[in-house]
Every structure is written in structure tokens, then in C-alpha cells.
C-alpha positions as CSV (number, residue, x, y, z in Angstrom):
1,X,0.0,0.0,0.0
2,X,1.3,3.4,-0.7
3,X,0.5,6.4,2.3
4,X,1.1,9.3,2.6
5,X,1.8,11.3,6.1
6,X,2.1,14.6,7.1
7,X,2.3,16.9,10.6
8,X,3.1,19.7,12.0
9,X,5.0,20.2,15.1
10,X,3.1,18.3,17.7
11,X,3.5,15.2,16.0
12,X,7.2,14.4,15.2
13,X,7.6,11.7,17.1
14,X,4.2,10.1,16.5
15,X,5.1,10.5,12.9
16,X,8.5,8.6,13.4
17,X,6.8,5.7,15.2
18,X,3.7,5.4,12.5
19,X,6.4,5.4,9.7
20,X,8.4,3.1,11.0
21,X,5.2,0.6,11.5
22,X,4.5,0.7,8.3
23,X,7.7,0.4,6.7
24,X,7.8,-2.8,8.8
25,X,4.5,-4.1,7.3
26,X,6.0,-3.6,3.8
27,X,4.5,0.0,3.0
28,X,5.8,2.5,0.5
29,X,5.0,6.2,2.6
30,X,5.7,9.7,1.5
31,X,6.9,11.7,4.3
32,X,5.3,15.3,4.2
33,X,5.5,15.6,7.4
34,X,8.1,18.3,9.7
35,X,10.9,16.6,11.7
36,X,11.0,19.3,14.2
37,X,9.3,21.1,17.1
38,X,9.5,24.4,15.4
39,X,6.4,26.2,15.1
40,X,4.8,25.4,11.7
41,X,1.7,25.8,9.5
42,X,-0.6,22.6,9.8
43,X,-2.1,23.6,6.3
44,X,1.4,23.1,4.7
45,X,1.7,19.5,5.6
46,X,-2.0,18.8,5.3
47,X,-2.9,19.6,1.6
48,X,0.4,17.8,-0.2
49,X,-1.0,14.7,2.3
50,X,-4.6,15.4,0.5
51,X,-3.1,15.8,-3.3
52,X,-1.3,12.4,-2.7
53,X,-4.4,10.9,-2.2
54,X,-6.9,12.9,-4.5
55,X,-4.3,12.2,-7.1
56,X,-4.0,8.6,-6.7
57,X,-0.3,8.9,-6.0
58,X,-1.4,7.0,-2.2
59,X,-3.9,4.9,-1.2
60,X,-4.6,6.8,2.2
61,X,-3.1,9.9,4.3
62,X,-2.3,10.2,7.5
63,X,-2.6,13.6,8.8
64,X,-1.4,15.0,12.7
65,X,-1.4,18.2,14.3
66,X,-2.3,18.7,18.0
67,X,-6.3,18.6,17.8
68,X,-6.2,16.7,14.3
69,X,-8.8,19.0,13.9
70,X,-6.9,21.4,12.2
71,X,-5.2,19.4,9.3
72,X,-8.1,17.4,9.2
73,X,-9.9,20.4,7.7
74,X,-7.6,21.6,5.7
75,X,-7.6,17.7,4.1
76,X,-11.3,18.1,3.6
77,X,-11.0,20.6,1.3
78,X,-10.1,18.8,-1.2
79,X,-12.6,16.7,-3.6
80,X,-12.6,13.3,-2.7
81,X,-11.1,13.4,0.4
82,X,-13.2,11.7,3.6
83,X,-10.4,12.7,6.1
84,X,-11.7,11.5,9.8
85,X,-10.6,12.7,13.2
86,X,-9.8,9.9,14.9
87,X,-8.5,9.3,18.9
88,X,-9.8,6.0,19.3
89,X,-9.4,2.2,17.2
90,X,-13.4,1.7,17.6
91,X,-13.8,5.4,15.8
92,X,-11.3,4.5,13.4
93,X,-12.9,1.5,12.3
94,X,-15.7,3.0,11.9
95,X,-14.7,5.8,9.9
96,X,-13.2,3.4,7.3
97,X,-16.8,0.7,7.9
98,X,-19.6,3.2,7.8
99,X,-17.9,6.7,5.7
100,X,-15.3,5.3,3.8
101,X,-12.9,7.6,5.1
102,X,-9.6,7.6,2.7
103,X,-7.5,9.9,5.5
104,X,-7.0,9.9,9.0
105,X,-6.4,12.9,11.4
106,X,-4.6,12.0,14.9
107,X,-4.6,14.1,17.6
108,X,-1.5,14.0,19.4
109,X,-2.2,16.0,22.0
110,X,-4.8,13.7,23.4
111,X,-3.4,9.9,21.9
112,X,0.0,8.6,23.4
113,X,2.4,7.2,20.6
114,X,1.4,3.6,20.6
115,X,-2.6,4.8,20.7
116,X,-1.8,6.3,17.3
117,X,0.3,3.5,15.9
118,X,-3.0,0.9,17.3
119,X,-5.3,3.8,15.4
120,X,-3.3,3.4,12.1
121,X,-3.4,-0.1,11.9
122,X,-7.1,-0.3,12.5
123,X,-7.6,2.5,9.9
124,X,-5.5,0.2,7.2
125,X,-7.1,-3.2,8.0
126,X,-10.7,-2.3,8.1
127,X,-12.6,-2.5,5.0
128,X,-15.5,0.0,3.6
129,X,-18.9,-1.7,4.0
130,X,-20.7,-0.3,1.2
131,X,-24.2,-0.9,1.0
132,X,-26.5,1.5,2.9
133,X,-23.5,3.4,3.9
134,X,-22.4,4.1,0.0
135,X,-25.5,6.1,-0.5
136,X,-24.5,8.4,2.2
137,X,-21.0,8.7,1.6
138,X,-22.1,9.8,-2.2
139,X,-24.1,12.5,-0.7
140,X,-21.0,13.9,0.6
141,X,-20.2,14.9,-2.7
142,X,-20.7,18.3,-3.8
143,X,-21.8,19.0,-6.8
């Protein structure tokens, strides 16, 4: 699977750990992420995250900044982006069952390091239900 990741400066670390998980499960990621605890711009990490994934360059994103909430926006303003806050494994499988969610926004602030890493894998391994839920996720569309 190819991913792509990017954060700002709360999320260094968690970014480190999440990338090195999935190197170890065989996954290609592009790091757009900051290395640093420098003061930066969520929005500059956040959209190249969404293009890789609008473009079909990656199969998901993976987005952190200190809320999630944040970079999770900015991801959502892209067209076909469904990028889901998520803090917990149950909300994360859900956003992937029920909304088909294609990015996922970790708060670092309020998940420790292996939370996020447990998130992540949930995220990848759970498959989109379809059904009733594809009628709903279509309407997400604007037009």
C-alpha cells in the first residue's frame, strides 16, 4: 500500500513511530510531514498529504497536528477526500466501515504514541462496508 503522512509540530515523534510501523508491514510512505518542534503551519503539511491521495499517488493519508482537527480540515478541502478525526481504534474503524474515510487525522495532544500506531493499523485493516452506507457517503459529494 502506498501512504502518505504529514504533521506539524506536535507530531514528530508520532510521525517517526507510524512510519516506522509501516515500513515494517511492507508499506511505501511519502513523508510530508516536519521533523521538528519548530512552530509550523498545519495547512502546509495537510494539503500535499490530501493531493497524494486525490491524485491517486497514495492509497490513504495520514494527517497530525495537535487537535487533528486542524489538518483534518484543511484535508477536507479537497474533492474526494473523507479525512476522519480519529482518537480511538473503535472510531477509526468505523470511519473506514460506515464513511469510507480515505485519510485519517490523529490528535497527538490527546493519543500517546502507541494509541496512534494501534489507530493506524485499525484504519488500514478495516474494509469499507458499502451498501446502505455508499448512499450516504455519495451524498458527501458536492456538486
Amino acid at each position: 500500500m502506498k501512504i502518505a503522512i504529514g504533521n506539524d509540530h506536535a507530531g514528530p515523534d508520532y510521525k517517526k513511530a507510524i512510519v516506522d510501523y509501516l515500513h515494517s508491514k511492507g508499506h511505501d510512505v511519502f513523508n510530508h510531514g516536519t521533523d521538528t518542534f519548530d512552530s509550523v503551519d498545519y495547512p502546509d503539511f495537510g494539503h500535499p498529504v490530501a493531493m497524494d491521495v486525490e491524485s491517486g499517488k497514495a492509497d490513504f493519508g495520514i494527517v497530525i497536528c495537535g487537535s487533528g482537527n486542524g489538518i483534518a480540515m484543511t484535508a477536507n478541502k479537497h474533492q474526494g477526500i473523507r479525512a476522519a478525526l480519529c482518537w480511538t481504534k473503535e472510531i477509526s474503524a468505523l470511519a473506514r466501515q460506515h464513511n469510507n474515510a480515505n485519510v485519517i487525522s490523529i490528535p497527538a495532544r490527546f493519543t500517546s504514541i502507541q494509541q496512534a500506531v494501534d489507530i493506524v493499523d485499525t484504519f488500514l485493516s478495516t474494509e469499507f462496508e458499502g451498501g446502505r452506507h455508499q448512499k450516504r457517503v455519495d451524498k458527501m459529494k458536492c456538486s
